[in-house]
C-alpha positions as CSV (number, residue, x, y, z in Angstrom):
1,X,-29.8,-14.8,6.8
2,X,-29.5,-12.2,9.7
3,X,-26.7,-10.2,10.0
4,X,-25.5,-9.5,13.3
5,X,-24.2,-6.0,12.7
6,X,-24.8,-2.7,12.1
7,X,-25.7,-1.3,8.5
8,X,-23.0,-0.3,6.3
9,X,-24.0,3.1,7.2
10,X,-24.3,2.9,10.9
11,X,-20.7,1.8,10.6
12,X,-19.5,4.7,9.0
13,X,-21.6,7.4,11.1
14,X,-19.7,5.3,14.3
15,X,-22.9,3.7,15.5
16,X,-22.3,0.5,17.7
17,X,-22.9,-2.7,16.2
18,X,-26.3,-5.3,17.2
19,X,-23.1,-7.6,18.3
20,X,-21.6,-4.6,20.3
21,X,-25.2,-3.7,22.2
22,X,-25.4,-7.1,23.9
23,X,-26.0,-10.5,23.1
24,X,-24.8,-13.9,25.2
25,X,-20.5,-13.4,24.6
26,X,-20.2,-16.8,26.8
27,X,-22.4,-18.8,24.6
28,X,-20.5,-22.1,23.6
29,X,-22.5,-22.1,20.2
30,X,-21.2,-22.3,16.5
31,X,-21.1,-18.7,15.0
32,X,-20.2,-18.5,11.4
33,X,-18.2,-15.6,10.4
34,X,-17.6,-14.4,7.1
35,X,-14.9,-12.3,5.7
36,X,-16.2,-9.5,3.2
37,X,-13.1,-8.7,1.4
38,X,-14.7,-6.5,-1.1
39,X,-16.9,-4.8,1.7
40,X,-17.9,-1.3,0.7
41,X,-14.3,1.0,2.0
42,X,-13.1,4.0,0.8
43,X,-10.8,4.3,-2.1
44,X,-9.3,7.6,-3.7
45,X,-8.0,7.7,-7.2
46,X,-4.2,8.8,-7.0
47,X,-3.4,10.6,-10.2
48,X,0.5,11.0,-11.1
49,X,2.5,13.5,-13.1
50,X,1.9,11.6,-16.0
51,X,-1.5,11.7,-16.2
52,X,-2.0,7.6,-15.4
53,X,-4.7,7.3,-12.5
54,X,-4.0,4.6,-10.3
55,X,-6.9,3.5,-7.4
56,X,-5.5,3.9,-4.1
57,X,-4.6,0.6,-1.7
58,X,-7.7,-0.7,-0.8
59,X,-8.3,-0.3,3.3
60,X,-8.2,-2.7,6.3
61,X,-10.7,-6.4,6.1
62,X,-14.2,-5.7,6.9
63,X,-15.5,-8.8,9.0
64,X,-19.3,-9.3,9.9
65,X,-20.9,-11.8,12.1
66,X,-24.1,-13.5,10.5
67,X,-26.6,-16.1,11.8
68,X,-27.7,-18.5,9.0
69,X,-28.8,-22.2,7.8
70,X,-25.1,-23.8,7.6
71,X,-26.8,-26.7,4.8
72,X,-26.1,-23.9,2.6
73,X,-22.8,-24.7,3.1
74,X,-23.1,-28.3,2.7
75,X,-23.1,-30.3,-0.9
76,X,-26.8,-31.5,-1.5
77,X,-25.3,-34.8,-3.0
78,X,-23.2,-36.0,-0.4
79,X,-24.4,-33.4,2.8
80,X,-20.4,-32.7,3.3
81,X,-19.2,-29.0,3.4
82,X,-18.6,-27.3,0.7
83,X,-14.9,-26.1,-0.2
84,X,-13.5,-24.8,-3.7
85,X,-13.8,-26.0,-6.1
86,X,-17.5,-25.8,-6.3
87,X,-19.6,-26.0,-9.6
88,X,-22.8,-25.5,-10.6
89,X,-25.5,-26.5,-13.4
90,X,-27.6,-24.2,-16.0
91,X,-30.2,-23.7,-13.6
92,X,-28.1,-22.2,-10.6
93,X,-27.9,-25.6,-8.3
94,X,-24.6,-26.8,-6.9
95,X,-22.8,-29.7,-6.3
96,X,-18.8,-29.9,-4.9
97,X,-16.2,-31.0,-6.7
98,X,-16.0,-33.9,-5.5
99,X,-19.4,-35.5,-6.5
100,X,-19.1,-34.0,-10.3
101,X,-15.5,-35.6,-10.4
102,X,-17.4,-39.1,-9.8
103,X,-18.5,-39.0,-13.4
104,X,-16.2,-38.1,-16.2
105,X,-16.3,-34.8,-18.2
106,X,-19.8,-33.2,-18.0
107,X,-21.8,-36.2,-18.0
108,X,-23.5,-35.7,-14.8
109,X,-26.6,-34.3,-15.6
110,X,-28.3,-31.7,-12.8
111,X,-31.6,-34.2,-11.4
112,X,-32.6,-31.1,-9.6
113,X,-34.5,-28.9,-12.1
114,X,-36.4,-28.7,-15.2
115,X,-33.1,-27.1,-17.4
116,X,-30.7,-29.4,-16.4
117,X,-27.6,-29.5,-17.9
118,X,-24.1,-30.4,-16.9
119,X,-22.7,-29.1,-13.3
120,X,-20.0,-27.4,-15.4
121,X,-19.6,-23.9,-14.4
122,X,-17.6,-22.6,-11.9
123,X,-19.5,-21.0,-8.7
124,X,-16.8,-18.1,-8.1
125,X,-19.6,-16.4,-5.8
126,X,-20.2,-19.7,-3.7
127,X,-16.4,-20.6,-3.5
128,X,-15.9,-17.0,-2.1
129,X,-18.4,-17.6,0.5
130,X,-17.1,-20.9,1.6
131,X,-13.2,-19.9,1.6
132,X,-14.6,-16.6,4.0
133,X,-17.0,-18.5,6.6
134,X,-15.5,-19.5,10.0
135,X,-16.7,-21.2,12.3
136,X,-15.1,-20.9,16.6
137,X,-14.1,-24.2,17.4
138,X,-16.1,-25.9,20.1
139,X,-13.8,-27.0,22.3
140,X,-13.3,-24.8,25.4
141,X,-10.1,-23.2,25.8
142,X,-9.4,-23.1,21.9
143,X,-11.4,-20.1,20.7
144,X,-9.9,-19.8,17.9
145,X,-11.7,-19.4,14.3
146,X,-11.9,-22.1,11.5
147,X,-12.9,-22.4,8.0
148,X,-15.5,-24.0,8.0
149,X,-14.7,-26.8,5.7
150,X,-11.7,-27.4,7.4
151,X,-13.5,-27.4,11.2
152,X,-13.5,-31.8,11.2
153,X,-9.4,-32.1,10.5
154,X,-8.7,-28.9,13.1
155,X,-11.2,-31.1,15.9
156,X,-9.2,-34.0,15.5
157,X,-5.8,-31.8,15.7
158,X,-6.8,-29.3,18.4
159,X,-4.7,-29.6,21.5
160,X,-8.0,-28.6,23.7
161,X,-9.8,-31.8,22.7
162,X,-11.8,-33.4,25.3
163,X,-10.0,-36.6,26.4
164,X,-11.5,-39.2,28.4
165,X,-10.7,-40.6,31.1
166,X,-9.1,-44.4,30.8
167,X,-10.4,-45.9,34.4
168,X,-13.1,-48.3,33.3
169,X,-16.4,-47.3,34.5
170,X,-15.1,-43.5,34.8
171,X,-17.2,-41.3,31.8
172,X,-15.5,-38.1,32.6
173,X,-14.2,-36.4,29.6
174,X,-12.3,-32.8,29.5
175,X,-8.8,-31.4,28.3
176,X,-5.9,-32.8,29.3
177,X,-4.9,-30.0,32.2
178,X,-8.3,-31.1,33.8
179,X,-7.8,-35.0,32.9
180,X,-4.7,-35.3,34.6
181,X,-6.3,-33.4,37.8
182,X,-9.3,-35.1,37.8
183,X,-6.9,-38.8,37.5
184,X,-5.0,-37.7,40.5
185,X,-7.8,-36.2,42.6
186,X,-10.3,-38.6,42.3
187,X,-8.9,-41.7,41.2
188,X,-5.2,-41.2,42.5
189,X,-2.9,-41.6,40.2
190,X,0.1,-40.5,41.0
191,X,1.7,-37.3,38.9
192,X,5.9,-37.6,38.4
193,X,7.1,-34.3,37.1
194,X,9.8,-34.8,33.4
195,X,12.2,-33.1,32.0
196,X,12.5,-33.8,28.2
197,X,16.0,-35.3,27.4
198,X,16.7,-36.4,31.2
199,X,15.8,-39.9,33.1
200,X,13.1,-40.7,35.7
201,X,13.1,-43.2,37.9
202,X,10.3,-45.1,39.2
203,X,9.6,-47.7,41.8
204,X,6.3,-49.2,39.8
205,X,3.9,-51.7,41.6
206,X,3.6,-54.5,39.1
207,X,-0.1,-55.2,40.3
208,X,-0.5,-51.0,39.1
209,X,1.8,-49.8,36.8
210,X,0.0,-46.4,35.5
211,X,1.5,-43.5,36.2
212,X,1.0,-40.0,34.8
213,X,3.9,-38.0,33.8
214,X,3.7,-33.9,33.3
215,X,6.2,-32.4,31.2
216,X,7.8,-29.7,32.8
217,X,8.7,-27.7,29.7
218,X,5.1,-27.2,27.6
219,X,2.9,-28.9,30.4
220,X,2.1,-31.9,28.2
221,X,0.6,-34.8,29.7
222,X,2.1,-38.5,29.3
223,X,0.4,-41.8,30.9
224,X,2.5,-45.0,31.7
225,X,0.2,-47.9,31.0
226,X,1.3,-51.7,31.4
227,X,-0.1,-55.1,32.4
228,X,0.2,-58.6,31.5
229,X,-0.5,-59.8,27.9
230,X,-0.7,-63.5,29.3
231,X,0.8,-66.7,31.0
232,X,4.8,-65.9,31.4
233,X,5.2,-62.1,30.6
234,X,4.2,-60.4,34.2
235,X,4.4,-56.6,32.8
236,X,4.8,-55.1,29.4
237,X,4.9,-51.6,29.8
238,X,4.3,-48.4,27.1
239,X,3.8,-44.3,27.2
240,X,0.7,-43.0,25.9
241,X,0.4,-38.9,24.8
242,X,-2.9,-37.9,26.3
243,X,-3.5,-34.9,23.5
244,X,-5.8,-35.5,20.2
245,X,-4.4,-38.1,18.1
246,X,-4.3,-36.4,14.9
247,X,-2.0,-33.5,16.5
248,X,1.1,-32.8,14.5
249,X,4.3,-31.6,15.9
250,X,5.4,-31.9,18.1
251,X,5.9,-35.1,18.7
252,X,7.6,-37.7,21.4
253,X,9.6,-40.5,21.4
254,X,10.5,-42.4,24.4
255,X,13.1,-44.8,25.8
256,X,12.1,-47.1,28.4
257,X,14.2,-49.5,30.1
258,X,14.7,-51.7,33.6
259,X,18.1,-52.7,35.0
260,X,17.9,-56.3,36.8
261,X,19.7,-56.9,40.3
262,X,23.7,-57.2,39.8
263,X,24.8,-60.4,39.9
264,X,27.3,-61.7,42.7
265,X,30.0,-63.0,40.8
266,X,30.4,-59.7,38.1
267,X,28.6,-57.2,39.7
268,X,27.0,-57.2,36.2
269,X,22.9,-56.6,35.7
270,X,20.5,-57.9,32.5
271,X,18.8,-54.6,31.1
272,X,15.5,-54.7,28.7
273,X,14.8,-51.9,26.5
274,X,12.5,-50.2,24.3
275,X,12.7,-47.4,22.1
276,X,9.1,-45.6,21.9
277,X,7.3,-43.4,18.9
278,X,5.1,-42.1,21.4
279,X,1.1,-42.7,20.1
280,X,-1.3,-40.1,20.7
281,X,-4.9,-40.2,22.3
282,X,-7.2,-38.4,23.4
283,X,-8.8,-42.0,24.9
284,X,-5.7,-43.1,26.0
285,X,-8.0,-46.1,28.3
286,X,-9.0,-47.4,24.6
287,X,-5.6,-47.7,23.4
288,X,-4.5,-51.6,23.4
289,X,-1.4,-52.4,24.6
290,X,-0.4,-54.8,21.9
291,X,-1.1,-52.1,19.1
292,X,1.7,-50.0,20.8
293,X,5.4,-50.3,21.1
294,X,6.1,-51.9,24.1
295,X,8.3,-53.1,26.7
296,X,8.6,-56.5,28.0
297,X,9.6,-57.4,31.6
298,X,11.1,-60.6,32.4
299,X,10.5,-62.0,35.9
300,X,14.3,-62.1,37.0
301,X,13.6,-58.1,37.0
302,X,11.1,-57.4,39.3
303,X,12.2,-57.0,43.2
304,X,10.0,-58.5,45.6
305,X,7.1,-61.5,45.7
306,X,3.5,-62.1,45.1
307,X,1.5,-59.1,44.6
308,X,4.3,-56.6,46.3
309,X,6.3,-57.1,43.0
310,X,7.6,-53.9,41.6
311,X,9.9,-52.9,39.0
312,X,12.5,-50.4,38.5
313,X,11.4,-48.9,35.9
314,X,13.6,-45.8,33.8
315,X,11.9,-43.1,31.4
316,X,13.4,-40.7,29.2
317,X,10.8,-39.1,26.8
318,X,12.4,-36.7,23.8
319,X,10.7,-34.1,22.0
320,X,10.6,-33.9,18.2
321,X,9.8,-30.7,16.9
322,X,10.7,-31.0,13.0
């Protein structure tokens, strides 16, 4: 393990740290950090009137930055991170908890050294290390620090994901801010500004019904996808969240509907309708129609003929923050 600090007593003498005197600070790499929380600080007995002696409120985190083999943070048995609780045999070797719960009580028997023995005591020291160590996240824009045993569920969740691109052929991938540039630039699909809670209008080409729609509250990024599921339904349409699709709140719901031409005698017009939970993806291209909510357009609704078909279509998309 290198440490990529100063010594303890550099530190206190003020000297500047390995990490302070240089090093590549735009490097995209993993860097593991670990949290000493009982680092070497000062601490001052307090003694009171009475005579009791009382230690002093230990001082501010110490934080280091380290370079080191991260499979000593995975299990052996099953290669996944460590996270508490971990446990270890007679002979010092560990295994999480996860792998000794697959056999019951302490019949799992360590295969690993000559002592064997049960993995049945508790690695406080290893735990410690594995609840401290954090990793930056990868994806640019986030920089923020994870556990590392929890780094695979906040990749999933983090709203910087990379999200690809859903023209076929296309294998450009990057957040949604440059997705939705990169889908108007260069493949020109047109960008509607929405309000949360209020209506859009569209005119939609039937033969092209994906549009992009960019919130104007929180900048989040909303694609209209549609097209035929077969022989007698010209245009189903659907809203797809282009963000990670394990993110949490908050989340969208939309209602979609088209109003058909009034009718001479009434003045009266059919109306379809869907009410939307908003799915999110960050391949929004992969996501099948038919797995979504969706709405169906009859033909009497579309204006026009042939190919120049279009539909009137309305959005409004709500967001759900509890």
């Amino acid at each position: 393990m290198q440490a990529a600090s100063a010594t303890w007593e550099e530190r206190s003498r003020g000297s500047p740290s390995a990490m302070e005197k240089g090093g590549d600070q735009s490097a995209r790499k993993a860097r593991l950090e670990l949290v000493v929380a009982n680092g070497p600080v000062k601490r001052q007995m307090v003694v009171h009137e009475a005579g009791e002696i009382v230690p002093a409120e230990q001082g501010p985190t110490m934080q280091i930055s380290v370079k080191m083999d991260v499979a000593v943070l995975h299990c052996p048995f099953c290669f996944l991170p460590f996270k508490p609780p971990v446990f270890q045999c007679n002979g010092g070797h560990l295994a999480c908890g996860d792998c000794r719960g697959e056999q019951p009580g302490s019949q799992w028997q360590c295969e690993r050294c000559e002592r064997g023995g049960a993995f049945d005591i508790r690695s406080t020291a290893m735990e410690a290390v594995v609840s401290s160590a954090r990793v930056e996240c990868p994806h640019d824009g986030c920089g923020r620090y994870i556990t590392y045993h929890e780094l695979d569920d906040h990749q999933s969740a983090c709203p910087h994901a990379a999200c690809k691109c859903p023209v076929p052929g296309c294998d450009f991938a990057g957040p949604p801010p440059a997705l939705l540039r990169h889908l108007n630039t260069l493949h020109s699909v047109p960008v509607h500004s929405v309000q949360y809670r209020k209506v859009l209008q569209l005119q939609v080409p039937v033969s092209e019904p994906r549009r992009l729609l960019l919130a104007e509250e929180d900048a989040r990024a909303f694609l209209v996808v549609g097209g035929a599921l077969g022989l007698g339904t010209p245009l189903t349409v659907s809203v797809v969240c282009i963000r990670a699709g394990a993110s949490q709140l908050p989340l969208y719901a939309a209602k979609v509907w088209v109003n058909g031409p009034q009718a001479a005698a009434n003045g009266r017009a059919d109306t379809v309708s869907a009410d939307i939970e908003v799915t999110s993806s960050k391949e929004p291209g992969a996501v099948d129609i038919e797995d979504l909510t969706f709405l169906t357009v009859p033909s009497k609704l579309l204006a026009g003929a042939g190919p120049s078909r279009t539909v009137s279509l309305h959005i409004r998309i709500d967001k759900i923050t509890s």
